[in-house]
Structures are given as C-alpha cells and as structure tokens.
MMTF fields as JSON, N, C-alpha, C and O atoms, coordinates in Angstrom:
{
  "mmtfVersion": "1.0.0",
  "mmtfProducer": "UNKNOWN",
  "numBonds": 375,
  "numAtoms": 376,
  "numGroups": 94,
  "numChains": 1,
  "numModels": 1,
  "chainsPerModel": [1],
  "groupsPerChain": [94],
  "chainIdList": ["A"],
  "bondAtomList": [4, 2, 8, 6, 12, 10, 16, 14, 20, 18, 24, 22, 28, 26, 32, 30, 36, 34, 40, 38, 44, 42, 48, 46, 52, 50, 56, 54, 60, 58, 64, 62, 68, 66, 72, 70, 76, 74, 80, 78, 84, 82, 88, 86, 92, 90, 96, 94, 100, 98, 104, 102, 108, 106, 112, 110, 116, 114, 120, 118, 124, 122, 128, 126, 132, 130, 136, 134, 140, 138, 144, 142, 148, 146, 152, 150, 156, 154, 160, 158, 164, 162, 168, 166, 172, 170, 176, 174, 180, 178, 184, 182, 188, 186, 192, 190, 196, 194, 200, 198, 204, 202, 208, 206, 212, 210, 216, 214, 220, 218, 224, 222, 228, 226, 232, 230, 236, 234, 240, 238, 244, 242, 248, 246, 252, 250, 256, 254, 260, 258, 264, 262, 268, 266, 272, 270, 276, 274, 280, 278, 284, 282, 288, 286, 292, 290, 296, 294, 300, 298, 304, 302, 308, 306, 312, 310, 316, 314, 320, 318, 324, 322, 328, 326, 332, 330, 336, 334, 340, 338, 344, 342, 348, 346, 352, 350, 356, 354, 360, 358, 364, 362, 368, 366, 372, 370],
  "bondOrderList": [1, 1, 1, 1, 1, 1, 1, 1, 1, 1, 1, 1, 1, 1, 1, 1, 1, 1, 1, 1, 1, 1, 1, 1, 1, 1, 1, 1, 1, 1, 1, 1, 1, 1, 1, 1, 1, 1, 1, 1, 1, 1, 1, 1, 1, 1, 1, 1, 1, 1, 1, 1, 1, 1, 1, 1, 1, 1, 1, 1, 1, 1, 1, 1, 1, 1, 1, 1, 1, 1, 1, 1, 1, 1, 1, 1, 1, 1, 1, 1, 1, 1, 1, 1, 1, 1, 1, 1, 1, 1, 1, 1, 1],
  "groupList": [{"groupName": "UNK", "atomNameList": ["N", "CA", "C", "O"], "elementList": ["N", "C", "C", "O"], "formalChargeList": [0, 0, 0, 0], "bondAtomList": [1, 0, 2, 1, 3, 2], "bondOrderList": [1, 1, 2], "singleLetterCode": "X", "chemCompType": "L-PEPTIDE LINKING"}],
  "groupTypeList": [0, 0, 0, 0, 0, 0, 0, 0, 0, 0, 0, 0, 0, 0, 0, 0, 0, 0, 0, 0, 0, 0, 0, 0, 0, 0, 0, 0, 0, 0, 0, 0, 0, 0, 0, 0, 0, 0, 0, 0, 0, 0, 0, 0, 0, 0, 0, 0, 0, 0, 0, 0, 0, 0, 0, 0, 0, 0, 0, 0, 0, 0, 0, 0, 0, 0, 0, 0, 0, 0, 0, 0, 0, 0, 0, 0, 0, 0, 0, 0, 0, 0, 0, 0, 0, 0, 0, 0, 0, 0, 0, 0, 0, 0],
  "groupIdList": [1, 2, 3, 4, 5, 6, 7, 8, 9, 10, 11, 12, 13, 14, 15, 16, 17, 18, 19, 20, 21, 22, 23, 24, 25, 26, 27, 28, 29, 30, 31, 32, 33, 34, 35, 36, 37, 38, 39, 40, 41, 42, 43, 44, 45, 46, 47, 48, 49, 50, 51, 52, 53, 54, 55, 56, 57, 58, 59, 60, 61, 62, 63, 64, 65, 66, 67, 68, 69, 70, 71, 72, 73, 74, 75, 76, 77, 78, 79, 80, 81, 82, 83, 84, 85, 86, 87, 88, 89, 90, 91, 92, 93, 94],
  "secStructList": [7, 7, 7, 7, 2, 2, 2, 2, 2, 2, 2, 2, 2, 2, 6, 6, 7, 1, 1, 7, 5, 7, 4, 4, 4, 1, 2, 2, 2, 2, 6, 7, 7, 7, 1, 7, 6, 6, 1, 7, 1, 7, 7, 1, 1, 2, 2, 2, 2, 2, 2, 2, 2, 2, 2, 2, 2, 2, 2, 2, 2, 2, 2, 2, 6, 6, 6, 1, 1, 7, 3, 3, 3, 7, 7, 7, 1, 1, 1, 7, 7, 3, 3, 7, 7, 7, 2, 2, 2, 2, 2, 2, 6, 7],
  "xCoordList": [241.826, 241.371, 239.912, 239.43, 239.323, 238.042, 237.278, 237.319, 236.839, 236.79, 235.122, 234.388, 234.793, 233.732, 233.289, 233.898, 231.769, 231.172, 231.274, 231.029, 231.693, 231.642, 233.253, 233.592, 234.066, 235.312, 235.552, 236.134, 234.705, 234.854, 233.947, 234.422, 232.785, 232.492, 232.937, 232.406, 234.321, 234.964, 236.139, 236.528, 236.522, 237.371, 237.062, 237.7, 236.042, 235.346, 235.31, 235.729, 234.775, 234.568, 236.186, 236.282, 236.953, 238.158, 238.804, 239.473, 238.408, 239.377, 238.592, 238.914, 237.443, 236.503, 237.576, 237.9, 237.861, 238.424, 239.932, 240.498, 240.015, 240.718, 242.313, 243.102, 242.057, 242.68, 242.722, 241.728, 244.217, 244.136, 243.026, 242.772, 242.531, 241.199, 241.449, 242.248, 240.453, 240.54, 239.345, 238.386, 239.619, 238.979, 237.542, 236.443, 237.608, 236.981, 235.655, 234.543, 235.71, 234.945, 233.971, 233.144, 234.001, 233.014, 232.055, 230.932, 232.232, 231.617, 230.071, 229.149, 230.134, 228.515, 227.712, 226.535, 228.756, 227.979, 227.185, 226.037, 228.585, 228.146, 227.406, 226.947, 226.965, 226.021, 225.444, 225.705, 224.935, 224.415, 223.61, 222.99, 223.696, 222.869, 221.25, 220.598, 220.486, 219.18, 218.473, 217.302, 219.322, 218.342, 218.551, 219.437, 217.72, 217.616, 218.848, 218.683, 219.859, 221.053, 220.687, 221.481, 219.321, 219.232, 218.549, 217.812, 218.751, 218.393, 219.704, 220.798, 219.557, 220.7, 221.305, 220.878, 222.839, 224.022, 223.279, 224.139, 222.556, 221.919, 221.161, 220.846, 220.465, 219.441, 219.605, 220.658, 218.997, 219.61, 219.612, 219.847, 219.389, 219.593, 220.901, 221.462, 221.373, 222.087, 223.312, 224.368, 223.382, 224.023, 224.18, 225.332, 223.543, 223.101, 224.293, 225.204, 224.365, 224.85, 226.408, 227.203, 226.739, 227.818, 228.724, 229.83, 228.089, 228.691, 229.04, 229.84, 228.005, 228.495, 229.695, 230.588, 229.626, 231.285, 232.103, 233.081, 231.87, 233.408, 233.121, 234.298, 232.48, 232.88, 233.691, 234.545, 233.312, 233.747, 235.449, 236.292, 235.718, 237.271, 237.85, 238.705, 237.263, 237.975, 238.586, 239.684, 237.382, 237.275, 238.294, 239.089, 238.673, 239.913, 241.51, 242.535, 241.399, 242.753, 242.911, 243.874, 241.933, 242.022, 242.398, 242.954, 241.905, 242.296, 243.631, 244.292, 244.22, 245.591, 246.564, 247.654, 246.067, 247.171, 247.177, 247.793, 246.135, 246.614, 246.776, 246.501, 247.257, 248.01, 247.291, 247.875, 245.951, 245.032, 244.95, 244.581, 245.366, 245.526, 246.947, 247.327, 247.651, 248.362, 248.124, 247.098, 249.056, 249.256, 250.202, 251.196, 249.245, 249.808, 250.728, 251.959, 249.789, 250.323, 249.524, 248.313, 250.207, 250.151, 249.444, 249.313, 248.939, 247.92, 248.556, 249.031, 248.685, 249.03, 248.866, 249.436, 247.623, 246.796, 246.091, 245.512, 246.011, 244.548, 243.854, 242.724, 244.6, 243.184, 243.877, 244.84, 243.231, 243.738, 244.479, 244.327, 245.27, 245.95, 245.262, 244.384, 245.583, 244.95, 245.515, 246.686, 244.591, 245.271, 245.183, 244.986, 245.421, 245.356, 244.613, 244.176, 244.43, 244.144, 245.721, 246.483, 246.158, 247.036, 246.887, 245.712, 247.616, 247.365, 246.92, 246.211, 247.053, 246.417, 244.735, 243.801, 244.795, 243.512, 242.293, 241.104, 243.052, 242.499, 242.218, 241.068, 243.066, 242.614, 241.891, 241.254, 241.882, 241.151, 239.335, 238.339, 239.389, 237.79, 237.429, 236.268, 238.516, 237.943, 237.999, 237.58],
  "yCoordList": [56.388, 55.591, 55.219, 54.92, 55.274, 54.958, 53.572, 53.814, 52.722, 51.517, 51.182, 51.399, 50.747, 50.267, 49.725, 49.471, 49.414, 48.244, 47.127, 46.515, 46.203, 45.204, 44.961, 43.915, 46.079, 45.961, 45.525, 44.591, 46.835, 46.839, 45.726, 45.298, 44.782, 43.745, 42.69, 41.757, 42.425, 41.444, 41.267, 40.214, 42.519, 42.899, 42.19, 41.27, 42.798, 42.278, 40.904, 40.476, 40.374, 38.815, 38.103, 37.267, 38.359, 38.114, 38.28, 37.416, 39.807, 39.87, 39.209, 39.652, 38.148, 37.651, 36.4, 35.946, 36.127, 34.107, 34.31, 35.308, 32.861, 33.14, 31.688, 30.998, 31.88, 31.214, 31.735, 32.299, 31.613, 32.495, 31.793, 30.591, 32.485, 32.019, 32.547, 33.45, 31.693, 32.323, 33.517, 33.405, 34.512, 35.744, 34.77, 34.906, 34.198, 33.682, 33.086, 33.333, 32.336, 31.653, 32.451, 31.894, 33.644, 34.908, 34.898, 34.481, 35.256, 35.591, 35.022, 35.683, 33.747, 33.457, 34.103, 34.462, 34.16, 34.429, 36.315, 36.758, 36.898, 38.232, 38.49, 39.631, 37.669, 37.682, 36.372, 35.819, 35.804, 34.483, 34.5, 35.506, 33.504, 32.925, 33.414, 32.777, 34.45, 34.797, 33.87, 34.068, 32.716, 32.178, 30.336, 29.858, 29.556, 28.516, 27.495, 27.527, 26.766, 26.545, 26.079, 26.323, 25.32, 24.918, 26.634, 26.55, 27.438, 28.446, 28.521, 28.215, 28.947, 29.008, 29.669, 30.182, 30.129, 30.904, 32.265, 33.001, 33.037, 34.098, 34.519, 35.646, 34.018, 34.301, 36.124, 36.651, 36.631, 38.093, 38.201, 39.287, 37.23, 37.212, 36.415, 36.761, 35.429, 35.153, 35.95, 35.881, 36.362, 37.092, 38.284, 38.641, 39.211, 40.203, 39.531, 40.319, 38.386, 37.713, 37.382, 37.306, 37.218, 37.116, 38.755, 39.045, 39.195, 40.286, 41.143, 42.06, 40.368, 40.533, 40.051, 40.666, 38.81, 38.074, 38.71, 39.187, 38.753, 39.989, 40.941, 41.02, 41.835, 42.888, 42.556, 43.322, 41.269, 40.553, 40.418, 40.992, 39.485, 39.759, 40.914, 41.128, 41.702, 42.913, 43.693, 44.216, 43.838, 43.79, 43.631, 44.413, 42.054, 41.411, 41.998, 42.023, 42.298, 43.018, 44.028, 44.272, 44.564, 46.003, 46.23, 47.226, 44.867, 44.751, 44.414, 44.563, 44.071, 43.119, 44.007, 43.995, 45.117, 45.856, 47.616, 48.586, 47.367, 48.657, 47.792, 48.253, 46.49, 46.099, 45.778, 45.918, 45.309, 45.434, 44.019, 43.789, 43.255, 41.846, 41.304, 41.744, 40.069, 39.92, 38.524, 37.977, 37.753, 36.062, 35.672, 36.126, 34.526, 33.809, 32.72, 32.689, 31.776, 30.773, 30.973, 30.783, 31.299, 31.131, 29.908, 28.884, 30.753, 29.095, 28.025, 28.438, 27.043, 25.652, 24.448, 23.48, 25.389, 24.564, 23.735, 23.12, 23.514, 22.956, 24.05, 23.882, 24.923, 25.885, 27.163, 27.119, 28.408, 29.254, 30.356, 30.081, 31.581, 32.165, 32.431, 33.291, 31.811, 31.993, 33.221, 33.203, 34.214, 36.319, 35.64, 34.526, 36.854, 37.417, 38.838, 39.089, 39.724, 41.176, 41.838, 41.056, 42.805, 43.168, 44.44, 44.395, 45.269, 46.147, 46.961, 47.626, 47.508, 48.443, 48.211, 49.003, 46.387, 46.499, 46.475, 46.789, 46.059, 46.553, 47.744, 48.065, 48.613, 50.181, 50.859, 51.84, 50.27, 50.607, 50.202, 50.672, 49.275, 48.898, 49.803, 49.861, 50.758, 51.582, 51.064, 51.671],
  "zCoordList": [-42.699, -43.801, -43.563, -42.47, -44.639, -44.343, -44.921, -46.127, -44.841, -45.314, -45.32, -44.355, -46.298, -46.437, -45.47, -44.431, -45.821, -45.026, -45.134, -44.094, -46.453, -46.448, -45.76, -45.207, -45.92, -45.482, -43.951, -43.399, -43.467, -41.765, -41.588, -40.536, -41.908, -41.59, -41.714, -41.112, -42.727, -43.078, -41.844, -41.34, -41.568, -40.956, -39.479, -38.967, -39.01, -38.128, -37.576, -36.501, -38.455, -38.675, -38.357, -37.459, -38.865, -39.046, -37.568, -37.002, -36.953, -35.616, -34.899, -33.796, -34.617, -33.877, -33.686, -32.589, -34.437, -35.355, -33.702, -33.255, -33.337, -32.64, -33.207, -32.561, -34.54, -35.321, -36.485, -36.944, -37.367, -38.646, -39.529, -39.445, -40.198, -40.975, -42.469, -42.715, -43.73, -44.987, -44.743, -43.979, -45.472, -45.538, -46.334, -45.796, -47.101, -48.153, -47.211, -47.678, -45.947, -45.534, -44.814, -44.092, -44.944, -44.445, -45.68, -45.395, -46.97, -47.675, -48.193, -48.67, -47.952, -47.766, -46.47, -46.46, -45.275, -43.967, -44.589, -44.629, -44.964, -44.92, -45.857, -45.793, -47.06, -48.704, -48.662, -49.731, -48.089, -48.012, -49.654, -49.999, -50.402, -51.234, -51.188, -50.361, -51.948, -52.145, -53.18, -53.505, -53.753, -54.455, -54.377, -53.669, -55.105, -55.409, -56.496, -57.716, -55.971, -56.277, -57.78, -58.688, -58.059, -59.715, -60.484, -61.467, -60.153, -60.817, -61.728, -61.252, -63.078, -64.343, -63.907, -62.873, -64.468, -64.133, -64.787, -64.303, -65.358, -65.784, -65.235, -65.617, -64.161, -63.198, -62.798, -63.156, -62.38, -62.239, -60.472, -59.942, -59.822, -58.583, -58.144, -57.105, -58.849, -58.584, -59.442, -58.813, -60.155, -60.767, -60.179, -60.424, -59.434, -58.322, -57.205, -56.951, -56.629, -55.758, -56.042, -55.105, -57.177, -57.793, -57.564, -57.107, -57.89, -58.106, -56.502, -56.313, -55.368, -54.124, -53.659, -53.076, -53.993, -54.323, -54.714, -54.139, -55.43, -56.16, -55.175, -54.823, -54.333, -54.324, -52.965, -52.518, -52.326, -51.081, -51.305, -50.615, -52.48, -53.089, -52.739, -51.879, -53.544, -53.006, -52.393, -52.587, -51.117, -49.491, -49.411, -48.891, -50.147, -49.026, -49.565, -48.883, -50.52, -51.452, -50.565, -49.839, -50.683, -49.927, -48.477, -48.015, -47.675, -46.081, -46.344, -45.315, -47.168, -47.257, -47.479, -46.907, -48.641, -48.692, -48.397, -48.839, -47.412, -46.594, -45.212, -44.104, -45.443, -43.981, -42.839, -41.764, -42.844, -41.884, -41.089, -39.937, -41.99, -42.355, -43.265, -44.35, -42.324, -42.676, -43.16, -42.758, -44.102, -44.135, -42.782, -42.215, -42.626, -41.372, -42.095, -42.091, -42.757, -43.575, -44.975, -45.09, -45.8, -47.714, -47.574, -46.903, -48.87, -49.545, -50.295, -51.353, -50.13, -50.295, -51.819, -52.322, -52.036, -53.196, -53.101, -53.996, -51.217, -51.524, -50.219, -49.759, -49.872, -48.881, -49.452, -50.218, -48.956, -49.373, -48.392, -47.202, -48.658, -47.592, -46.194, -46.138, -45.2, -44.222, -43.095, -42.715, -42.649, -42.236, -40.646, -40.16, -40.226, -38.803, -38.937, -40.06, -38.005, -38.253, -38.05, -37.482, -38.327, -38.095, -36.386, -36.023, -35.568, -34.97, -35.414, -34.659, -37.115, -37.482, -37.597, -37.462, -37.989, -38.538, -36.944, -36.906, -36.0, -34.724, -34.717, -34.419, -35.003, -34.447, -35.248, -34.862, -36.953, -37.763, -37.347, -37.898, -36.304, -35.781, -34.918, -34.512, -34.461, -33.093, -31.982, -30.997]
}
C-alpha cells in the first residue's frame, strides 16, 4: 500500500505519541496556519489552508480504514476518537 505524505506523516506523528492521541491534534503541527486569524473566511490563503485541513481529514479515514490505526477510546462529545498505530501501521513506516 502506498500512502501519501500527509498520510505517512500523520502516521508518524501518531506512532511517536506514547498515549492514544486525536489524529486531529497533528493537523495544525503538520499545516500550521499561513495567515493572519482576522483575515475574512474568503481569503485565498486561508482558504488554500482550509483545504489542507480537509485533506488532513482524510489522511485520517484513510489510516483508519486500511487499519493502520485503531480507536482506543471513541469520542465522547466532548474530545474526539482517540487511535493507537496499529502493527500494520508500524510496518507500513518501514
């Protein structure tokens, strides 16, 4: 399987954590914010940035259900599903 970059860096990030973690709390680290927080929701940088987000979501669908990453503990409603890596998603790092 071959997995992106934002994948294998999410991935990454994740088998580092020596506690189950939200996938979610990577996504500024790995797309940090390029602009100024009072810039409008139309901005094309932040909108550029948005759309890194989403592709970060993704990432995480995708680690989840080719099994790379499992739920430790389901989300609650007030945090969200917090993974582990799975053995695959180890061997999927090399």
């Amino acid at each position: 399987m071959t997995l992106s970059s934002e994948e294998l860096e999410l991935l990454r990030m994740i088998s580092e954590t020596e506690t189950p973690v939200a996938m979610s709390d990577f996504f500024h680290i790995i797309h940090p914010p390029n602009f100024d927080k009072s810039v409008p929701e139309d901005d094309p940088d932040r909108a550029a940035w948005v759309e890194l987000q989403m592709g970060l979501h993704r990432a995480s669908i995708t680690l989840w259900k080719n099994d790379l990453v499992h739920v430790v503990h389901p989300a609650n409603g007030e945090r969200p599903d917090l993974v582990e890596v799975t053995e695959a998603g180890r061997a999927a790092l090399g």
